[in-house]
C-alpha positions as CSV (number, residue, x, y, z in Angstrom):
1,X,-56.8,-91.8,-82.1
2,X,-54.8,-94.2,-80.1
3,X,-57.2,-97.5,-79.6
4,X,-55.5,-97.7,-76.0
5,X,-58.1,-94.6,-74.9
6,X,-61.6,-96.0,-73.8
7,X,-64.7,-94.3,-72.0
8,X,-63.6,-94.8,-68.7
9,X,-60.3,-92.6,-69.3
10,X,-62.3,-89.6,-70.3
11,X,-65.3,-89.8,-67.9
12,X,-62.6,-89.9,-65.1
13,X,-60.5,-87.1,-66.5
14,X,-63.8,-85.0,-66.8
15,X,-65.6,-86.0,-63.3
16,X,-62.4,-85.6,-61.7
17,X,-62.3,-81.7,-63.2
18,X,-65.8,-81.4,-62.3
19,X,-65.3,-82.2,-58.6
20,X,-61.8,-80.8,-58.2
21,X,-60.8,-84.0,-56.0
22,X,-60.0,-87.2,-56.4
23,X,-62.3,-88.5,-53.9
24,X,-65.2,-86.8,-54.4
25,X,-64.4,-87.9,-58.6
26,X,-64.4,-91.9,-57.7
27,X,-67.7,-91.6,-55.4
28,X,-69.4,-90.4,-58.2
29,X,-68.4,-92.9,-60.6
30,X,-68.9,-95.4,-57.8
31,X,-64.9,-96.3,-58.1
32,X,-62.3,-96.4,-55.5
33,X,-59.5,-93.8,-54.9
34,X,-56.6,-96.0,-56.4
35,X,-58.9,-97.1,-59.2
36,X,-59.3,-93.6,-60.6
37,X,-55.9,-92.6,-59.8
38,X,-54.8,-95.4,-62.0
39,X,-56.9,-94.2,-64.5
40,X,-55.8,-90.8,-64.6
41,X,-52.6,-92.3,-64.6
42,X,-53.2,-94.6,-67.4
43,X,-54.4,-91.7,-69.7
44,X,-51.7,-89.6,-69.0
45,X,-49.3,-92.7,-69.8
46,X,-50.9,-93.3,-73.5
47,X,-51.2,-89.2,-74.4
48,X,-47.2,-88.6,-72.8
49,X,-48.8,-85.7,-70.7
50,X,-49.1,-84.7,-67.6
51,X,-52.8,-83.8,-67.7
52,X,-53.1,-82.2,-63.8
53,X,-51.6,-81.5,-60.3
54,X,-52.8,-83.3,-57.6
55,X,-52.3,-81.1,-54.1
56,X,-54.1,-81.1,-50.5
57,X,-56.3,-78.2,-52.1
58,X,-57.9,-80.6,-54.9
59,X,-56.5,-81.0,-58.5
60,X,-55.4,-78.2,-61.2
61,X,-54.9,-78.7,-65.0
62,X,-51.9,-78.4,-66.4
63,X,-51.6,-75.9,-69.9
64,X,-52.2,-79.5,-71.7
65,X,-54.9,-80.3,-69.7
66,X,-57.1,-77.4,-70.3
67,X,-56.2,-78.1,-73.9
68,X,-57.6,-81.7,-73.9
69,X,-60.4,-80.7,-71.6
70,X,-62.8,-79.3,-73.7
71,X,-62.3,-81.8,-76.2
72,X,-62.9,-84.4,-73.7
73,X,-66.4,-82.9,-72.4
74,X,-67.3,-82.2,-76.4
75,X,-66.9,-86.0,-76.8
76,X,-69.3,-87.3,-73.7
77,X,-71.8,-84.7,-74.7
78,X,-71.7,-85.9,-78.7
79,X,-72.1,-89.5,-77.7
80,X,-75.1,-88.8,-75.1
81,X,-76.8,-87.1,-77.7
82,X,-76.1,-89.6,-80.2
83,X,-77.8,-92.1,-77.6
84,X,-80.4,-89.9,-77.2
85,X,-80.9,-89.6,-80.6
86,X,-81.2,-93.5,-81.2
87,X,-83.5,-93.8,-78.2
88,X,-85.6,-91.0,-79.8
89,X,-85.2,-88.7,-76.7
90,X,-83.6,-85.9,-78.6
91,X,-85.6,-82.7,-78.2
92,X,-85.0,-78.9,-79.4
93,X,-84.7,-77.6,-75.2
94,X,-81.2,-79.5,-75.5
95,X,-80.0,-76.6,-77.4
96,X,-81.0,-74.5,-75.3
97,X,-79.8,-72.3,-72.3
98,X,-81.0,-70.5,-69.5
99,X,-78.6,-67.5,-68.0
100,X,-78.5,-66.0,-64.9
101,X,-76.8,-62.7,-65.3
102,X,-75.8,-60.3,-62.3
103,X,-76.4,-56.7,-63.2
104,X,-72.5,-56.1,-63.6
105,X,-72.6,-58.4,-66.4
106,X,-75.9,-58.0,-68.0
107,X,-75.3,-54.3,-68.9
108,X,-71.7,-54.6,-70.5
109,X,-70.4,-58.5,-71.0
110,X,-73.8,-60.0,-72.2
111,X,-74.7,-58.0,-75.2
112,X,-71.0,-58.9,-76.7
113,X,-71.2,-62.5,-75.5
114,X,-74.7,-63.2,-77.4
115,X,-73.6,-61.2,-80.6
116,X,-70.8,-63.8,-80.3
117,X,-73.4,-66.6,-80.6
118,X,-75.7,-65.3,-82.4
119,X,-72.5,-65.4,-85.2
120,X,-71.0,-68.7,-84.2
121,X,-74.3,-70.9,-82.5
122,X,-77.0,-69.4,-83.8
123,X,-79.1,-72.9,-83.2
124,X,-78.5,-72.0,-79.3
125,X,-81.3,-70.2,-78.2
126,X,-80.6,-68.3,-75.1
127,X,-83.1,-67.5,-72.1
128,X,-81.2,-64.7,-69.6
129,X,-82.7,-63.5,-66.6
130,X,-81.6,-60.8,-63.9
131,X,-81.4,-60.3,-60.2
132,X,-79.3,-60.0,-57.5
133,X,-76.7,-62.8,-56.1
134,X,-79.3,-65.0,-53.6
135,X,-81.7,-64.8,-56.0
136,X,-80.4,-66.1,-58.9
137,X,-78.2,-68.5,-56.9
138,X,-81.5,-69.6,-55.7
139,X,-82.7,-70.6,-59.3
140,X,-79.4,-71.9,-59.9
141,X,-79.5,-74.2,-57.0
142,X,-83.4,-75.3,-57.9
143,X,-82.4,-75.9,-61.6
144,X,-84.5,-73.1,-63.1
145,X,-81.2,-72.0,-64.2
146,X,-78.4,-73.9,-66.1
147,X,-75.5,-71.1,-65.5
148,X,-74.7,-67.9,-63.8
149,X,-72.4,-65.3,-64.4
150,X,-71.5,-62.6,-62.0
151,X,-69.2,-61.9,-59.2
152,X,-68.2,-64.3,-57.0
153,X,-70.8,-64.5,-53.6
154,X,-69.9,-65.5,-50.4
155,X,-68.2,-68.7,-49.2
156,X,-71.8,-70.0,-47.5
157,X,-73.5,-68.9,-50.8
158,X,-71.3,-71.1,-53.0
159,X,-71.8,-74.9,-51.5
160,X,-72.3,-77.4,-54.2
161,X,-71.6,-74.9,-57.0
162,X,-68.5,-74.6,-59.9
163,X,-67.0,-71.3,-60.3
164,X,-64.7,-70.1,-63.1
165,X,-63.4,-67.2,-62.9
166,X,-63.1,-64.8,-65.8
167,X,-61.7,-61.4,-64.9
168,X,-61.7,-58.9,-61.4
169,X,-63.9,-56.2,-60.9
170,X,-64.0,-53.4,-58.3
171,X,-67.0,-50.8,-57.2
172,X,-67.0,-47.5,-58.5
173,X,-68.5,-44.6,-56.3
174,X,-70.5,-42.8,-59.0
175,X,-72.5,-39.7,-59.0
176,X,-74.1,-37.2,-61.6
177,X,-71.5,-34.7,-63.8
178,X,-71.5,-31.5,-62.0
179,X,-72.2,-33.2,-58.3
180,X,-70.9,-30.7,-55.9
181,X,-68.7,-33.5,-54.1
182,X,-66.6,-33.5,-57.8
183,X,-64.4,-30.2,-56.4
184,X,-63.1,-31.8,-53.5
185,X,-63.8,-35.9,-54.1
186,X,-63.1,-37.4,-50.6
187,X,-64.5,-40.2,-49.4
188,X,-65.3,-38.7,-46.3
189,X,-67.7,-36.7,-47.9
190,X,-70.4,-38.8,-48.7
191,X,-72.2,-38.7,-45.5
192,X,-72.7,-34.9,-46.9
193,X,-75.5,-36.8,-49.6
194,X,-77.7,-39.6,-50.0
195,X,-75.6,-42.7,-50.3
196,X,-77.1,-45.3,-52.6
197,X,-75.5,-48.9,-50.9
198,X,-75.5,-52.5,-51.4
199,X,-78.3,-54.4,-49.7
200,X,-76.4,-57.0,-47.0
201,X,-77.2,-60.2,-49.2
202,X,-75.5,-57.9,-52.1
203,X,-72.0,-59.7,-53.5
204,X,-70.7,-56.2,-53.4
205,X,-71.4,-55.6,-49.7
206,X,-68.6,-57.0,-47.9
207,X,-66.2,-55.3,-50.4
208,X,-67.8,-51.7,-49.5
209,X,-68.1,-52.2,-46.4
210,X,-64.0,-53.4,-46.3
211,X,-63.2,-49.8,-48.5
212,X,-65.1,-47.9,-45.6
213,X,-63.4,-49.5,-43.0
214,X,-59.8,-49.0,-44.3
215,X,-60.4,-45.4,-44.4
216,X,-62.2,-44.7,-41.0
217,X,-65.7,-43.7,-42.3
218,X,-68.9,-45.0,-40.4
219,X,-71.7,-46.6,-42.8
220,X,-73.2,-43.5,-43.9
221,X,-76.9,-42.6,-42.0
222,X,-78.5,-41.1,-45.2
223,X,-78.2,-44.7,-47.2
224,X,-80.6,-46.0,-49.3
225,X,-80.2,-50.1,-49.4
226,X,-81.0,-51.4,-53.3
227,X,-79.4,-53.7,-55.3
228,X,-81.8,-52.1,-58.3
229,X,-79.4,-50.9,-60.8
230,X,-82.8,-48.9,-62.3
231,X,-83.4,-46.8,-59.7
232,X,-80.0,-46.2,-58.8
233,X,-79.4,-45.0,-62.5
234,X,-82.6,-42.5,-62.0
235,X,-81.8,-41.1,-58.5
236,X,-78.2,-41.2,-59.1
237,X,-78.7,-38.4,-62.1
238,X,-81.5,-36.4,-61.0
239,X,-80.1,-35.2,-57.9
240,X,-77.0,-35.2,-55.5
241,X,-77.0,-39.2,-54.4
242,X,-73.4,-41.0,-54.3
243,X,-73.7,-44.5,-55.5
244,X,-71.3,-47.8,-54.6
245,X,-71.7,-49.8,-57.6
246,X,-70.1,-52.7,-59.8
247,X,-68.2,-50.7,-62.5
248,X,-69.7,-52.9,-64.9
249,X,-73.2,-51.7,-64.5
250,X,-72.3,-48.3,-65.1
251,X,-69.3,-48.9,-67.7
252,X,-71.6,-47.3,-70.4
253,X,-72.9,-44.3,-68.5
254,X,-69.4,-43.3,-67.7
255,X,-67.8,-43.6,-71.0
256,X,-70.8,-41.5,-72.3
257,X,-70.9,-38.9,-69.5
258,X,-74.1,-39.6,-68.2
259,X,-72.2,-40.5,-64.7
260,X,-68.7,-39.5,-63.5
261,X,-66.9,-42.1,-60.8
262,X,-65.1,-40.1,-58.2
263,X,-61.2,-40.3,-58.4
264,X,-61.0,-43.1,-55.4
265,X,-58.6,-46.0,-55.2
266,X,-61.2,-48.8,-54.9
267,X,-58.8,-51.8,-55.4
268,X,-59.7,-53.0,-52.2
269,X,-62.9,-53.7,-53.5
270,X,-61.8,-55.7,-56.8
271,X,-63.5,-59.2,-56.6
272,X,-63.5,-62.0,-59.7
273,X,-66.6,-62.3,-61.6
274,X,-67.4,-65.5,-63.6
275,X,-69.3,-68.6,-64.1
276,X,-71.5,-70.8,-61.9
277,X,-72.7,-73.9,-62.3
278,X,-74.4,-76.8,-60.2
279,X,-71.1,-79.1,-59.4
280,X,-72.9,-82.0,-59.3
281,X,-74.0,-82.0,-63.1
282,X,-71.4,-82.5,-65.7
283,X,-71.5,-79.5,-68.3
284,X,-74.0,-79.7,-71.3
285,X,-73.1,-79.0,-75.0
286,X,-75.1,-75.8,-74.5
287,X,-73.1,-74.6,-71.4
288,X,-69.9,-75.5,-73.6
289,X,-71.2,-72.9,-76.3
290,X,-71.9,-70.4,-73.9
291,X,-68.4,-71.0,-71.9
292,X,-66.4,-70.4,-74.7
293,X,-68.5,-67.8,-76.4
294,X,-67.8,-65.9,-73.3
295,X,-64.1,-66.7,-73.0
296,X,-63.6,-65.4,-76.8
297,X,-65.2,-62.2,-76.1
298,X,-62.9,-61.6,-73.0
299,X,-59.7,-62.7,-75.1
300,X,-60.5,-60.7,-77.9
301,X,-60.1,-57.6,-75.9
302,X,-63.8,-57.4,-73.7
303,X,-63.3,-55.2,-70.7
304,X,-63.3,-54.2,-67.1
305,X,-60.1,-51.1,-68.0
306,X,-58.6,-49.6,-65.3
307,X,-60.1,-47.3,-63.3
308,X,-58.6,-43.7,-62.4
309,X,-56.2,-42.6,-60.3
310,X,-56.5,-40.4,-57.3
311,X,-55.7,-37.4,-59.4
312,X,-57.8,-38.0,-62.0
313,X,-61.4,-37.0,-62.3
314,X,-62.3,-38.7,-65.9
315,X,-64.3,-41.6,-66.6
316,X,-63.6,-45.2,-66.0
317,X,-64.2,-48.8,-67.2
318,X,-63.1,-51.2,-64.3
319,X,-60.2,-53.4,-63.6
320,X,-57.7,-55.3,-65.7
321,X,-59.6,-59.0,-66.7
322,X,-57.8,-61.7,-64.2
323,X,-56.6,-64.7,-65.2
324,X,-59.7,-67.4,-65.5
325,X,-59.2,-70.3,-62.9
326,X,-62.1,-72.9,-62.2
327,X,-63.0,-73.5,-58.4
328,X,-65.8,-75.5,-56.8
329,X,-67.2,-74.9,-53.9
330,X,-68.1,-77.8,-51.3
């Protein structure tokens, strides 16, 4: 390793990622602007690569700086455990992690993602727990939870948290096989039935409500308001109730014809799912594991598919994973 690299390089490089700005990066390391600018500049210098992009939005890694990033944060989390360790402070919670999972992910990403660690971190013992978006942003925030995944919420639902995204995912309007709506699947039709819908706190609200709106149809009267994924599963097969859900809650149902999702175009409602995290804690050994447990299952072929077309009736899995990108909210 070149000997011109010291502490203060990487802690900027990583604080400044954490933050997404410069400014917010140097108040938290209790430096100036110009003193971690010439920092970030000084490591860049002595590794001959531009590590990010500075612009009035924040800061963005370059392809060389996601490479050196997680090698930077496995390096501050090695030597504060090896503190630890000497100060005898080391204990067995430290590998552990506690998961907020949003219903979309719980039923199809999370079983891969901790057969994945189970194979590759099997010291990491995992605690996951479910809910809708305010309540597990609500443990988030209170630090009952170390990391959610699910779709991103609402702007005033995301101050003070990290999110990376992972891959898009739209709403699939779902109802039992043989549903009477199936030989003419329009839209406009679901005021005919029970409508299972979003509750308003719901991520998936504003994204229904936006696919309604484009095509001229009032909020249906018969509604029932849920964001339980149970019940919905129960009322949506024993009798005639249409049901706006995340297509990863019923990914499994569909592909084994226990539900069928209407032929609709529902790209209006695609919306990026990934991973939140408090923005003012840097990320722990454990969250590391999980991160890129998660990011292998995706790249090695994990999936929101596409969806059908108007003029097809079959089963569907989704939308096409997105490109992951880390924002944080403030």
């Amino acid at each position: 390793m070149d000997r011109r690299i010291r502490l203060r390089h990487v802690q900027a490089f990583v604080e400044i990622v954490r933050q997404g700005n410069l400014k917010r990066a140097a108040e938290a390391l209790y430096l100036t602007q110009p003193a971690i600018s010439r920092t970030i500049a000084e490591l860049e210098e002595i590794v001959g690569a531009r590590l990010m992009t500075r612009s009035r939005r924040g800061v963005a890694l370059t392809a060389q700086g996601e490479f050196f990033h997680g090698y930077a944060l496995n390096a501050l989390s090695a030597l504060s455990q090896g503190l630890a360790g000497i100060s005898g402070e080391v204990q067995a919670a430290e590998l552990s992690l506690r998961v907020g999972a949003l219903p979309s992910v719980l039923a199809r990403l999370m079983p891969e993602v901790v057969a994945e660690l189970q194979q590759t971190a099997p010291h990491l013992r995992l605690s996951i727990a479910d809910g809708g978006h305010g309540h597990l942003m609500g443990l988030l925030r209170s630090d009952d939870l170390d990391v959610v995944i699910g779709r991103l919420g609402a702007p005033e639902t995301m101050q003070g948290l990290s999110f990376t995204q992972l891959y898009l995912e739209d709403v699939a309007v779902v109802v039992r096989p043989g549903h009477p709506i199936l030989s003419d699947p329009d839209l406009r039709r679901i005021g005919d039935y029970p409508v299972i819908y979003p509750t308003e706190t719901a991520a998936i609200h504003p994204f229904v409500e936006r696919l309604l709106i484009a095509h001229g149809i009032l909020r249906p009267a018969r509604r029932i308001e849920t964001v339980s994924d149970a019940f919905g599963r129960v009322f949506t097969r024993q009798g005639d109730a249409v049901w706006f859900i995340s297509a990863g809650v019923v990914a499994r149902e569909i592909a084994e014809g226990r539900l069928v999702r209407l032929p609709l175009d529902t790209t209006l409602t695609q919306g990026p799912v990934g991973l939140m995290t408090r923005a003012s804690q840097p990320e722990t050994n454990a969250q590391l594991l999980f991160r890129q447990a998660v990011m292998r299952v995706i790249a090695d072929g994990f999936g929101p598919r596409p969806g059908p077309g108007p003029a097809d009736a079959g089963p569907t899995r989704g939308q096409d994973a997105g490109k992951a990108g880390r924002r944080t909210a403030t």
